[in-house]
DRENDO-1510 file (C-alpha; in Angstrom, 1 decimal, always signed):
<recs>
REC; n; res; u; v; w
REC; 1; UNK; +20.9; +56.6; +121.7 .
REC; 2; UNK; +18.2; +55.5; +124.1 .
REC; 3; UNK; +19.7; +54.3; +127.5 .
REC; 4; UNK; +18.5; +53.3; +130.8 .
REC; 5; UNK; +20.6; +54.2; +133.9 .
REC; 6; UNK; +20.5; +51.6; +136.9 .
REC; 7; UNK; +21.3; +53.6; +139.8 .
REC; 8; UNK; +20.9; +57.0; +140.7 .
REC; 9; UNK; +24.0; +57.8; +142.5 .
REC; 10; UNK; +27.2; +60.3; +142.2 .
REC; 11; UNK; +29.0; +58.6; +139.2 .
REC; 12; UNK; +25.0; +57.9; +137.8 .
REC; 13; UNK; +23.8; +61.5; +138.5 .
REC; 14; UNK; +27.1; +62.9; +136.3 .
REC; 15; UNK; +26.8; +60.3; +133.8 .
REC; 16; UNK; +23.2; +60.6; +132.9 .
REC; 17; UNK; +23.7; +64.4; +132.8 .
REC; 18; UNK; +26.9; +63.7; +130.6 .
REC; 19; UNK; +25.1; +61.2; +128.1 .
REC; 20; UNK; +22.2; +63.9; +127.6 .
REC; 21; UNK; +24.5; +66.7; +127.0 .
REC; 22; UNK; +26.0; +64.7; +124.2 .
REC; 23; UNK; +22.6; +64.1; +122.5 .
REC; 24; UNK; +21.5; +61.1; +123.8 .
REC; 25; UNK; +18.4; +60.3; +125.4 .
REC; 26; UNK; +17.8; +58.8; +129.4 .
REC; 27; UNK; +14.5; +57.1; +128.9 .
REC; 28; UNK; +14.4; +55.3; +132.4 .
REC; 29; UNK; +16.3; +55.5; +135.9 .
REC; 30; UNK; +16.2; +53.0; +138.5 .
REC; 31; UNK; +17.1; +53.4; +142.1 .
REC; 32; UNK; +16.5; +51.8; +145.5 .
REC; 33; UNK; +14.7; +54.3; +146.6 .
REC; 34; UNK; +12.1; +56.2; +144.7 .
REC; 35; UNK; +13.3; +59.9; +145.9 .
REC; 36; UNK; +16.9; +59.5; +144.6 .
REC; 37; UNK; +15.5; +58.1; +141.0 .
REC; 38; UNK; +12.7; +61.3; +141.3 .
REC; 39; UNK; +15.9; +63.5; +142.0 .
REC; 40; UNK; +17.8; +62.2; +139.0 .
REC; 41; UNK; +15.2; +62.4; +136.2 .
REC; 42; UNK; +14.0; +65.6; +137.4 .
REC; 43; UNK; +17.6; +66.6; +135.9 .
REC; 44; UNK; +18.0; +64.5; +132.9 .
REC; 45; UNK; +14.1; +63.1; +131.8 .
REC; 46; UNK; +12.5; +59.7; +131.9 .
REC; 47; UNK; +10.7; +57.6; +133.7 .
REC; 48; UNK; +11.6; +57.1; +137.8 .
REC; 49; UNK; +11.2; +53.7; +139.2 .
REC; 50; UNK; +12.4; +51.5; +142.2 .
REC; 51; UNK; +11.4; +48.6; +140.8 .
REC; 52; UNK; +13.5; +46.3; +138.1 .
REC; 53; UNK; +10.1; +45.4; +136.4 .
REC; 54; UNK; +9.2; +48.2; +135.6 .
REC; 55; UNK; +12.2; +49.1; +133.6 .
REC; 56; UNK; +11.6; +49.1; +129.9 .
REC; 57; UNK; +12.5; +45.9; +127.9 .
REC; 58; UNK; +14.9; +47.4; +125.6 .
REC; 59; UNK; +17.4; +50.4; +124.9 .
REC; 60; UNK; +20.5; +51.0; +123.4 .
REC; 61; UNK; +22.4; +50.2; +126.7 .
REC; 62; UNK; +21.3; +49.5; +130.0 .
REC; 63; UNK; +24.0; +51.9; +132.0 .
REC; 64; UNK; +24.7; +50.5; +135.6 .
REC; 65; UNK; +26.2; +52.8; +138.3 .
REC; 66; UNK; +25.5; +50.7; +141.7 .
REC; 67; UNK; +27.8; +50.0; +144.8 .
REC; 68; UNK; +29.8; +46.7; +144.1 .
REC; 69; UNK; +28.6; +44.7; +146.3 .
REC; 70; UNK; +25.2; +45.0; +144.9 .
REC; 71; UNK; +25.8; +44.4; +141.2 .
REC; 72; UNK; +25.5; +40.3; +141.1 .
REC; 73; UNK; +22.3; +40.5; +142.9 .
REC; 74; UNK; +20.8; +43.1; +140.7 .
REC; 75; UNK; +21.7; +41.7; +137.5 .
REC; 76; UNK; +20.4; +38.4; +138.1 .
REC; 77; UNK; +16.5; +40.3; +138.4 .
REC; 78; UNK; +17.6; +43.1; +135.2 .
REC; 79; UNK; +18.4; +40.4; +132.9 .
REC; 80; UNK; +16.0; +38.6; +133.1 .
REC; 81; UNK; +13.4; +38.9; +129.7 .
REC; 82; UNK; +16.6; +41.0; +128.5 .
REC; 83; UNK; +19.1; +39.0; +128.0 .
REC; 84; UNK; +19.4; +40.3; +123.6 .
REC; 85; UNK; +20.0; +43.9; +125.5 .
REC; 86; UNK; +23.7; +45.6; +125.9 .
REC; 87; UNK; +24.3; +45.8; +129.6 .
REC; 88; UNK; +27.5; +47.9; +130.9 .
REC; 89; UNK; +28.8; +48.2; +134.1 .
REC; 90; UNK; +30.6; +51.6; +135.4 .
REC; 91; UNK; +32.6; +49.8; +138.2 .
REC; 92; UNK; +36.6; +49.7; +138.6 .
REC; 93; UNK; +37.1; +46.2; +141.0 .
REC; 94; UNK; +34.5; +43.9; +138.9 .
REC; 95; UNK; +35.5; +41.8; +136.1 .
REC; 96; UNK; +33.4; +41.8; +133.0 .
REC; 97; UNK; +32.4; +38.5; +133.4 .
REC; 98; UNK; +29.7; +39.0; +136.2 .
REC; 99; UNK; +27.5; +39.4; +132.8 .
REC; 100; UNK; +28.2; +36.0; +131.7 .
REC; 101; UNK; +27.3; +34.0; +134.8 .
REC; 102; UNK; +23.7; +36.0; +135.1 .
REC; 103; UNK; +22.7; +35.3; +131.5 .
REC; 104; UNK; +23.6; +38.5; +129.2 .
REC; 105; UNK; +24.7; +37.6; +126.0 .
REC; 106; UNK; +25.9; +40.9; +125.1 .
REC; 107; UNK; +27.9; +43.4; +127.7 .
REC; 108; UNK; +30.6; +45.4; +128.8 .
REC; 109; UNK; +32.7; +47.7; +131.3 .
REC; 110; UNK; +32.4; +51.7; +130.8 .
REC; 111; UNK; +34.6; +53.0; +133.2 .
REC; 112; UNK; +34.8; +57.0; +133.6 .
REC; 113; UNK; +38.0; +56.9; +135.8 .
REC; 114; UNK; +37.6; +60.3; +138.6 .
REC; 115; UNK; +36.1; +60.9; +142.0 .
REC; 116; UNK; +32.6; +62.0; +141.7 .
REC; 117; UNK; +30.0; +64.4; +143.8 .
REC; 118; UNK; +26.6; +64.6; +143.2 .
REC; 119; UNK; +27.0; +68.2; +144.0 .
REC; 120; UNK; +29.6; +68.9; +142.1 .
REC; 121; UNK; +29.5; +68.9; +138.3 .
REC; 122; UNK; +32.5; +67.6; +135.9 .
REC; 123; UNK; +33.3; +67.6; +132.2 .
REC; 124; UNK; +33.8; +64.2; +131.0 .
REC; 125; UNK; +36.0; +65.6; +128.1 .
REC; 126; UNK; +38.7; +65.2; +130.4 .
REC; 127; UNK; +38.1; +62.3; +132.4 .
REC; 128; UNK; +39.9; +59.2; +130.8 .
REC; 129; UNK; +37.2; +56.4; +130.2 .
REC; 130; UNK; +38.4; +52.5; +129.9 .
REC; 131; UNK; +36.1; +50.0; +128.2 .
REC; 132; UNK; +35.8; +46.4; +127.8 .
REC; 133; UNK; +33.1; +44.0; +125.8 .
REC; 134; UNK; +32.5; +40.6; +125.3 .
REC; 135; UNK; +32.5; +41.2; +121.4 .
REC; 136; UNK; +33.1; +43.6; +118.5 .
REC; 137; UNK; +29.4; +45.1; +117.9 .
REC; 138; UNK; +29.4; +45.8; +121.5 .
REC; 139; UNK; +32.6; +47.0; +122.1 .
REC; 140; UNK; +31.8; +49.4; +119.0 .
REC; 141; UNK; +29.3; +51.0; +121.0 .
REC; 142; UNK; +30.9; +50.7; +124.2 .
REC; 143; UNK; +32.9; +53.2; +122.1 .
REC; 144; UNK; +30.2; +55.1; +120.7 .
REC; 145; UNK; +28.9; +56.0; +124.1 .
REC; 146; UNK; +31.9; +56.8; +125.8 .
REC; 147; UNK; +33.8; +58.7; +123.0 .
REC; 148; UNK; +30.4; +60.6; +122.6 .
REC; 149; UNK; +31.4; +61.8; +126.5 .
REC; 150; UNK; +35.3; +62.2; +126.4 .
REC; 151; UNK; +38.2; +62.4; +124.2 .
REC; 152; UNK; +40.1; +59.7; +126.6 .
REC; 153; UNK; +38.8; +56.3; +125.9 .
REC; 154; UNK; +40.9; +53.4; +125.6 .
REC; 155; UNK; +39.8; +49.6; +125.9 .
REC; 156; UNK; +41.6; +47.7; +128.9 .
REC; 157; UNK; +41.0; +44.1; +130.1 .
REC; 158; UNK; +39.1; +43.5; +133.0 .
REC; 159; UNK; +42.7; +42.4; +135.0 .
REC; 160; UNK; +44.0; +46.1; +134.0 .
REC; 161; UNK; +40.9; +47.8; +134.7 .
REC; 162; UNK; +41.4; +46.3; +138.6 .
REC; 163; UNK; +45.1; +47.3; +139.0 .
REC; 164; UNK; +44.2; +50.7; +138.1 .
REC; 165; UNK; +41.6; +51.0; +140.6 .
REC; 166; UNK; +43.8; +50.3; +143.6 .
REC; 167; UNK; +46.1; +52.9; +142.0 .
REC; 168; UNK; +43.7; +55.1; +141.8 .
REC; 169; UNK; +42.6; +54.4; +145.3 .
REC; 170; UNK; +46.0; +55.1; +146.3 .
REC; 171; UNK; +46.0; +58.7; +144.0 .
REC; 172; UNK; +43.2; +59.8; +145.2 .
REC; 173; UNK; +41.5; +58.0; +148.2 .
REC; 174; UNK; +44.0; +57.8; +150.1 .
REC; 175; UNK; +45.3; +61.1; +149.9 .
REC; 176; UNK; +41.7; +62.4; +150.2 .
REC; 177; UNK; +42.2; +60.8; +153.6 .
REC; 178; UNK; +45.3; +62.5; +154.6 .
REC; 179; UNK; +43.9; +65.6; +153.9 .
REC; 180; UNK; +41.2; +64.8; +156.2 .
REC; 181; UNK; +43.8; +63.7; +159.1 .
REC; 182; UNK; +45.8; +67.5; +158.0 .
REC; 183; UNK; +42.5; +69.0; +158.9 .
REC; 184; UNK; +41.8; +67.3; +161.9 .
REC; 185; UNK; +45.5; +68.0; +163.6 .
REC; 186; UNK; +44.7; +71.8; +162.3 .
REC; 187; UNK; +41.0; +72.0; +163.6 .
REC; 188; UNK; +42.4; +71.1; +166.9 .
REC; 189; UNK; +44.7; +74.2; +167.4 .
REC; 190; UNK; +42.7; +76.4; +165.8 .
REC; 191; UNK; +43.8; +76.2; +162.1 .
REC; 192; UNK; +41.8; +76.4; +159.0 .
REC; 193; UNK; +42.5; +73.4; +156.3 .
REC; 194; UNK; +42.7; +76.6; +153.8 .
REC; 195; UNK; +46.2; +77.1; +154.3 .
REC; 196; UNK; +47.4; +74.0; +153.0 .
REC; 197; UNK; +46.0; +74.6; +149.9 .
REC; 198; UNK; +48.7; +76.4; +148.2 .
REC; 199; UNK; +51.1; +73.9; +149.6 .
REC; 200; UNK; +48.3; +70.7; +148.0 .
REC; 201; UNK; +48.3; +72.8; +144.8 .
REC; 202; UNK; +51.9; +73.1; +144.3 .
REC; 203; UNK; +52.3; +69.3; +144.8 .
REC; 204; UNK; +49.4; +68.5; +142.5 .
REC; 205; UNK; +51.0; +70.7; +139.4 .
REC; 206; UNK; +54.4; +69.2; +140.2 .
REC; 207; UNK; +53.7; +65.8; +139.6 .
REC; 208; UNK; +52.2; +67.0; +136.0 .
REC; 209; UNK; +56.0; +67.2; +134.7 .
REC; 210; UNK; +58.0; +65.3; +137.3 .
REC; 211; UNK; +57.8; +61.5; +138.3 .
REC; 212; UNK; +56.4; +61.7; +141.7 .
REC; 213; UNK; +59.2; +60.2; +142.8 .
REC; 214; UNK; +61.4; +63.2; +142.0 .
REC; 215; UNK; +58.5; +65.3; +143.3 .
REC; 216; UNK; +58.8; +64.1; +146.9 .
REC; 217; UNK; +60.2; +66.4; +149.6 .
REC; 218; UNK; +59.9; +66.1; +153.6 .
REC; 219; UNK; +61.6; +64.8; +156.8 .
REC; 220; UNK; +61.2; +61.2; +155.5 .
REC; 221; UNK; +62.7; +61.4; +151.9 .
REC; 222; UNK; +66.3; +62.0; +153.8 .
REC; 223; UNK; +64.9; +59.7; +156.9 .
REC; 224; UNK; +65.6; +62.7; +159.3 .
REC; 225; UNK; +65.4; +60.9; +162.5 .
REC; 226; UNK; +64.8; +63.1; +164.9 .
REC; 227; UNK; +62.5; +65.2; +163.2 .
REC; 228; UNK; +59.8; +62.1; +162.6 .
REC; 229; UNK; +60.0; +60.9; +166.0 .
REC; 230; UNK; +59.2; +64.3; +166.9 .
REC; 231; UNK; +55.9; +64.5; +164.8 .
REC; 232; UNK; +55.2; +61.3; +165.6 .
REC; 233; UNK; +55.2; +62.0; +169.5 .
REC; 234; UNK; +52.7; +64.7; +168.4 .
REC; 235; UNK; +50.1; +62.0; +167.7 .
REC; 236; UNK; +50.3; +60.4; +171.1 .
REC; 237; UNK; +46.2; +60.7; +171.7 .
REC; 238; UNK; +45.8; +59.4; +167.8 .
REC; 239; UNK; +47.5; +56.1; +167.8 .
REC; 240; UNK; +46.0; +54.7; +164.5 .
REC; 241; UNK; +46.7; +58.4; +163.3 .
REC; 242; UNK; +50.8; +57.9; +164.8 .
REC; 243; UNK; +50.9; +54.5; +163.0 .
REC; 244; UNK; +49.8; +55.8; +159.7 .
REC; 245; UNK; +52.4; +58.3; +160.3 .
REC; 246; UNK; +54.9; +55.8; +160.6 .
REC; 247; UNK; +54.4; +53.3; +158.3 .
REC; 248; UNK; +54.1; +56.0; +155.5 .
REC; 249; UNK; +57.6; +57.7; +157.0 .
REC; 250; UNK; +59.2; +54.5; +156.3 .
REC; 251; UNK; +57.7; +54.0; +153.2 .
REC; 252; UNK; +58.7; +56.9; +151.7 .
REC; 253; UNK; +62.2; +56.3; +152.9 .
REC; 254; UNK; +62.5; +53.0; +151.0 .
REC; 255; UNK; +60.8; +54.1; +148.2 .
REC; 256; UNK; +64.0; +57.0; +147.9 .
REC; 257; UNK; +66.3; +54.3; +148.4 .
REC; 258; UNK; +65.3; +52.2; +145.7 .
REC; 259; UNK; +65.0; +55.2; +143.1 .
</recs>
């Protein structure tokens, strides 16, 4: 298949890569600024543009991999002359029917559910992928394109699609962050992030065959009193830090309660 990649991103750099590796074909990339399309097609062919226009008229799929806030605006200028072409958004938080309202008559969600680095490379075998379209022939290739990339896919309504987001803000985001606060109490006595990794590795493969739930350990799962308030003196000079601390204490707590 022929497809045209709007954005030139993280998720858009693995994704074109992805697409080629399964045999298809990147004819065009778009970006907001001509370097980052350059830096894209360098890896995967076509043309480089930052200019909508200048996109070709048709391709299989028109691929787009843009911030969130930027997709409504975009669409309203890609559409345009286009509007018989399959569009597909990559997004978790937006519901499919930002097609309808800016003229596409054919479109859908392909949604490649991990964290992604533009330096670091992942295989999309693995990564689950949720797809959505507003009608059989397009939710066929919705299909073809994403099962030509993983051995995940499953189709999920646009109100699903969102719920899993959060969760997976809270799965990964999130606890992305705490890692950063772990290394930032460690970089200030003098500790290197590297020794929590055995303890983050252990965590991650125990929540492969236990509920998380069951996996939880640590001074707030038995509400040890004296211990938290402890720790939580310790983040005196980080108040947002200490409340953070808190409100996760206690909602650990209730969450062993109600289990």
């Amino acid at each position: 298949m022929k497809l045209v990649f709007i954005g030139a991103g993280r998720l858009a750099t693995q994704m074109a890569q992805a697409v080629c590796q399964a045999g298809n074909e990147v004819t065009a990339v778009y970006s907001r600024t001509m370097a980052s399309a350059e830096a894209l097609v360098s890896i995967v062919g076509g043309v480089a543009t930052d200019s909508i226009e200048a996109l070709p008229l048709h391709a299989d799929a028109f691929i787009i991999a843009v911030k969130d806030a930027v997709i409504s605006r975009l669409l309203q200028e890609l559409i345009l002359n286009r509007s018989q072409e399959a569009f597909f958004h990559t997004a978790g938080s937006i519901p499919m029917s930002v097609f309808s309202t800016a003229g596409a008559s054919r479109y859908g969600v392909i949604y490649p559910m991990q964290t992604f680095s533009k330096e670091r490379k992942v295989d999309f075998s693995h990564i689950p992928i949720f797809i959505e379209a507003n009608n059989a022939e397009t939710l066929t290739l919705a299909n073809a394109i994403a099962t030509s990339l993983s051995n995940k896919v499953t189709q999920l309504s646009s109100d699903d699609r969102r719920c899993l987001h959060l969760a997976a803000v809270f799965a990964c985001n999130f606890v992305n962050h705490c890692y950063a606060l772990s290394a930032q109490l460690l970089e200030a006595h003098g500790l290197s992030f590297d020794t929590m990794l055995p303890l983050i590795e252990e965590t991650a493969e125990k929540v492969k065959t236990m509920h998380p739930l069951d996996a939880q350990t640590g001074p707030a799962v038995r509400f040890d009193e004296q211990v938290i308030a402890a720790q939580s003196s310790l983040l005196a000079e980080w108040p947002m830090v200490r409340e953070v601390y808190d409100l996760l204490s206690k909602s650990i707590h209730a969450s062993t309660l109600k289990s």
